[in-house]
N, CA, C and O atoms as a GROMACS GRO file, in nm:
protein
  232
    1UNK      N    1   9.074   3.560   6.086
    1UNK     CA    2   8.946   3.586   6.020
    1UNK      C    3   8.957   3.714   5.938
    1UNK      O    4   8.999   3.816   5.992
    2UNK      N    5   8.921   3.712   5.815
    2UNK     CA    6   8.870   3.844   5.739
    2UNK      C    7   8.864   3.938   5.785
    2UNK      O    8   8.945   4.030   5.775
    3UNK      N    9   8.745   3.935   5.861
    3UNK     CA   10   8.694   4.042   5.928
    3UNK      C   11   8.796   4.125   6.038
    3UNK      O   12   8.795   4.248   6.045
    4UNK      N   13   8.864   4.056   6.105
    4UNK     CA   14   8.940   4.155   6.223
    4UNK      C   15   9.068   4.172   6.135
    4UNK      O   16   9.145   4.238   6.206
    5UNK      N   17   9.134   4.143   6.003
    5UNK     CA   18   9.217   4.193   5.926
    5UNK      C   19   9.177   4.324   5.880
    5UNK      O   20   9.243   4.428   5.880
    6UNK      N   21   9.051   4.301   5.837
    6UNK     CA   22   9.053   4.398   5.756
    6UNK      C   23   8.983   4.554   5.843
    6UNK      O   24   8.946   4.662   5.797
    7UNK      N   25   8.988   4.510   5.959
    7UNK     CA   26   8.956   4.616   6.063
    7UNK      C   27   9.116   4.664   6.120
    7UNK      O   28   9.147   4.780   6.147
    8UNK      N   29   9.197   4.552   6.130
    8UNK     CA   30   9.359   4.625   6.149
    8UNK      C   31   9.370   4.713   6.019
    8UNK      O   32   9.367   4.836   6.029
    9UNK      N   33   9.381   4.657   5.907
    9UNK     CA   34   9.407   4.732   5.782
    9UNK      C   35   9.340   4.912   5.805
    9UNK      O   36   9.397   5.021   5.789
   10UNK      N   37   9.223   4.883   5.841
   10UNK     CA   38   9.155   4.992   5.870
   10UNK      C   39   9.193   5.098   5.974
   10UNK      O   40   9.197   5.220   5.957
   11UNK      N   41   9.219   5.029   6.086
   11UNK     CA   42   9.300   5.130   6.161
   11UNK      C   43   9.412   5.179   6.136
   11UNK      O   44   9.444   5.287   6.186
   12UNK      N   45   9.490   5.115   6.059
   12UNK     CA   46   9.666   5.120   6.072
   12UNK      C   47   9.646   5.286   5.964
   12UNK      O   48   9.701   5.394   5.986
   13UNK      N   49   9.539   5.249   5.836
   13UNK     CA   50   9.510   5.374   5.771
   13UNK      C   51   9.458   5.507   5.814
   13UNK      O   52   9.480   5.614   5.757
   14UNK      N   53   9.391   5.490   5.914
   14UNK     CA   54   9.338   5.560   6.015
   14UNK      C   55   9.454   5.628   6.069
   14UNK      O   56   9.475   5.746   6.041
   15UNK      N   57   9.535   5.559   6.148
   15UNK     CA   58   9.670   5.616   6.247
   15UNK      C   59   9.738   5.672   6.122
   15UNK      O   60   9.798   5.775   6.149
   16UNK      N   61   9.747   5.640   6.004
   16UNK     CA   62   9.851   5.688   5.908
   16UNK      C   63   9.786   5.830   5.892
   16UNK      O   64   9.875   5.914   5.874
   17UNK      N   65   9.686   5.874   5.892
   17UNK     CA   66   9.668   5.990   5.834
   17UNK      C   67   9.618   6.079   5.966
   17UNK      O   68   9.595   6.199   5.950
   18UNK      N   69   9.606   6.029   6.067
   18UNK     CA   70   9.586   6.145   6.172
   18UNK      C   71   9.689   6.161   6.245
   18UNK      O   72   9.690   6.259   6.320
   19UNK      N   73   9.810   6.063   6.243
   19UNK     CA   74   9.896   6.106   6.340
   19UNK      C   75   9.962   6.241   6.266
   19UNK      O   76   9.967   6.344   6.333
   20UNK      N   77  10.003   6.242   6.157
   20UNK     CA   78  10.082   6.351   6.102
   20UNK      C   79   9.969   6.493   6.120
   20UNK      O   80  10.002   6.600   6.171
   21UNK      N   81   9.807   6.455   6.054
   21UNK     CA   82   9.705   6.546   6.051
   21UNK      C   83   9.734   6.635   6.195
   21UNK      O   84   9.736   6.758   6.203
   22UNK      N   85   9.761   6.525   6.320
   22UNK     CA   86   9.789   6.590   6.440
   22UNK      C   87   9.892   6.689   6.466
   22UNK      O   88   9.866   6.807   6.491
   23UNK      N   89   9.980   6.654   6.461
   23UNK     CA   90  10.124   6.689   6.453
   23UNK      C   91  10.106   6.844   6.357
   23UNK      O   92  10.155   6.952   6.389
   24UNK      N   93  10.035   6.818   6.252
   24UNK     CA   94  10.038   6.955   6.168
   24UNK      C   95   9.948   7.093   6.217
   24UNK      O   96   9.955   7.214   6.198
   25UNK      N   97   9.854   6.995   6.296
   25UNK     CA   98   9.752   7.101   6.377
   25UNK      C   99   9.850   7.172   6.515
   25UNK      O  100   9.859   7.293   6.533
   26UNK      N  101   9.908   7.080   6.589
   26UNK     CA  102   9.982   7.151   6.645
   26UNK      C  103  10.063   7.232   6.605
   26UNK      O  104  10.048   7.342   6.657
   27UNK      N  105  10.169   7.222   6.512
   27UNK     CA  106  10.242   7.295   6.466
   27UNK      C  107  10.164   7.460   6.428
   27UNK      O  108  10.201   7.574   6.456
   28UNK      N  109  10.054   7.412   6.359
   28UNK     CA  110   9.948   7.551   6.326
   28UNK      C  111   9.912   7.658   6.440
   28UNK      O  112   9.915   7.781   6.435
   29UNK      N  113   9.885   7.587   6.526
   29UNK     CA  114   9.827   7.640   6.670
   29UNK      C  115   9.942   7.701   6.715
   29UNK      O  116   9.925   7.819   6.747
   30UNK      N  117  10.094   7.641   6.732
   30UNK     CA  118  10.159   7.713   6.787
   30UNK      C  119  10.257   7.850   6.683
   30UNK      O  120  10.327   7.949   6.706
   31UNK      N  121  10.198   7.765   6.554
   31UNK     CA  122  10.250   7.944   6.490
   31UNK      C  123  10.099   8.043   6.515
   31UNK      O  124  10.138   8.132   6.590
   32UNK      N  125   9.996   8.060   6.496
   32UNK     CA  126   9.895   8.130   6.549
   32UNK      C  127   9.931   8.164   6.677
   32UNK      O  128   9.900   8.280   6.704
   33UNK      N  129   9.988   8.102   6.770
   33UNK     CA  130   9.992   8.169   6.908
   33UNK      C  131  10.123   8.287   6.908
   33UNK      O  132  10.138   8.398   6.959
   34UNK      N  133  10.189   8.214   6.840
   34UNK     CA  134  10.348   8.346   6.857
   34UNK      C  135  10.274   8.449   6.764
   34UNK      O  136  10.298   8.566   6.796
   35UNK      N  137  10.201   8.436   6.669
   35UNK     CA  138  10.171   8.511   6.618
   35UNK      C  139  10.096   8.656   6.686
   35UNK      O  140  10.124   8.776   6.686
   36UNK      N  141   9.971   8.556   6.752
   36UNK     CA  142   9.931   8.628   6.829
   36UNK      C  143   9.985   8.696   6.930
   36UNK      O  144   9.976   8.818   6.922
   37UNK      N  145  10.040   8.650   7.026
   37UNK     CA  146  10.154   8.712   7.113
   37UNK      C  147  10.245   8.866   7.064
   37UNK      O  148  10.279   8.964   7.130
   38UNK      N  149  10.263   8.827   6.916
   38UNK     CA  150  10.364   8.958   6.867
   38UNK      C  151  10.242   9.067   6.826
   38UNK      O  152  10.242   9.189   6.839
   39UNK      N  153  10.155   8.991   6.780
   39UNK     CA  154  10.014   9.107   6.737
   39UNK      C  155   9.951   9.216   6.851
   39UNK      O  156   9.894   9.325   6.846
   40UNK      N  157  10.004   9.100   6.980
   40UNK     CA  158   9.916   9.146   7.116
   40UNK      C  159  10.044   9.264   7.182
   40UNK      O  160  10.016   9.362   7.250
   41UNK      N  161  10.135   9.235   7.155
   41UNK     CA  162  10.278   9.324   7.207
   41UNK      C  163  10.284   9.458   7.146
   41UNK      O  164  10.308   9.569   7.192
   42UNK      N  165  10.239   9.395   6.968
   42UNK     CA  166  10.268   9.506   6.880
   42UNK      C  167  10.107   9.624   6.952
   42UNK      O  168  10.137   9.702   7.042
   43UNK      N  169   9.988   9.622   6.914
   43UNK     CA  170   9.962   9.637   6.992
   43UNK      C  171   9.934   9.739   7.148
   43UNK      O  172   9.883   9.850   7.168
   44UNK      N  173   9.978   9.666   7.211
   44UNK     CA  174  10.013   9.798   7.331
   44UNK      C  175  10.123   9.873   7.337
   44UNK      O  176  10.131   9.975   7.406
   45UNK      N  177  10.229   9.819   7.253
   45UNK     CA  178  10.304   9.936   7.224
   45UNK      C  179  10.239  10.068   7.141
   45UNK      O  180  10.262  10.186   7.171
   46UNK      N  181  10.137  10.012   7.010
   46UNK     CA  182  10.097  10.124   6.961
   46UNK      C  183  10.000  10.216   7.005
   46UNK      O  184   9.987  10.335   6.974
   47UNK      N  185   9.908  10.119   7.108
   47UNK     CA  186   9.829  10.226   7.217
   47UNK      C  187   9.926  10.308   7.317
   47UNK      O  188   9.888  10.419   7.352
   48UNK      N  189  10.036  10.264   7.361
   48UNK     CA  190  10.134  10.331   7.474
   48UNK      C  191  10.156  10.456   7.410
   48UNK      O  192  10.142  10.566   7.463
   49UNK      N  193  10.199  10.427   7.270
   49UNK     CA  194  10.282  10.554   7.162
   49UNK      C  195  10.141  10.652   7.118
   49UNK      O  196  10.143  10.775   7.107
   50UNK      N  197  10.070  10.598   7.105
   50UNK     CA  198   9.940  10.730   7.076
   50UNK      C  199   9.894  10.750   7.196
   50UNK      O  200   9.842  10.862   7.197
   51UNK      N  201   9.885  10.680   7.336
   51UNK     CA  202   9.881  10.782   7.437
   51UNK      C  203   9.965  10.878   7.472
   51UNK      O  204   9.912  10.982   7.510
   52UNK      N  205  10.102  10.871   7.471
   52UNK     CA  206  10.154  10.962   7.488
   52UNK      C  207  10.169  11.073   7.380
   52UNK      O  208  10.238  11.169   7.413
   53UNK      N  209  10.121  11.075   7.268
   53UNK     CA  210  10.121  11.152   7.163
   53UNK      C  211   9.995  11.256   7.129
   53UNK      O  212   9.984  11.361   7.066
   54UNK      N  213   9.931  11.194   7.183
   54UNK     CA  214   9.805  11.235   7.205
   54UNK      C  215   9.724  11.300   7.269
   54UNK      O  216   9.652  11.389   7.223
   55UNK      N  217   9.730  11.242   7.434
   55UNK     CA  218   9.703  11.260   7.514
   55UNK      C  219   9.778  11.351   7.636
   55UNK      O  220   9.866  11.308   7.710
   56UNK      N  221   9.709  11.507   7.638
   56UNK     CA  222   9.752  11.547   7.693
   56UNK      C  223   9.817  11.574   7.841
   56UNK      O  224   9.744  11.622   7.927
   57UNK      N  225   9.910  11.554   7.863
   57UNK     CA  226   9.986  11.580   7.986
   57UNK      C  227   9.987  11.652   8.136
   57UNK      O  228  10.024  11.764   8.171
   58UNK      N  229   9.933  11.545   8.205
   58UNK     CA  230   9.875  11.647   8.349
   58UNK      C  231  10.010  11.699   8.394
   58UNK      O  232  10.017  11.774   8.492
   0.00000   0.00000   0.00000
């Protein structure tokens, strides 16, 4: 029937453009996270280095 063709047709276009859409969101998320991670490192190193620069010494 017509009708359930053109509802496969419809999905198969569907899966064509979200599986990759997916795949690219992940990829995004996990460069944002290393990102974050080095932002979050960088960071407390630069609070560690102006406390001790700073902050005077009992």
């Amino acid at each position: 029937s017509p009708g359930i063709a053109e509802a496969l047709v419809a999905t198969a276009a569907g899966l064509f453009a979200a599986i990759p859409a997916t795949l690219g969101y992940n990829l995004f998320r996990a460069t944002i996270r290393g990102m974050t991670e080095t932002m979050d490192y960088f960071a407390l190193q630069l609070l560690h280095h102006l406390q001790k620069r700073l902050l005077p010494k009992k």
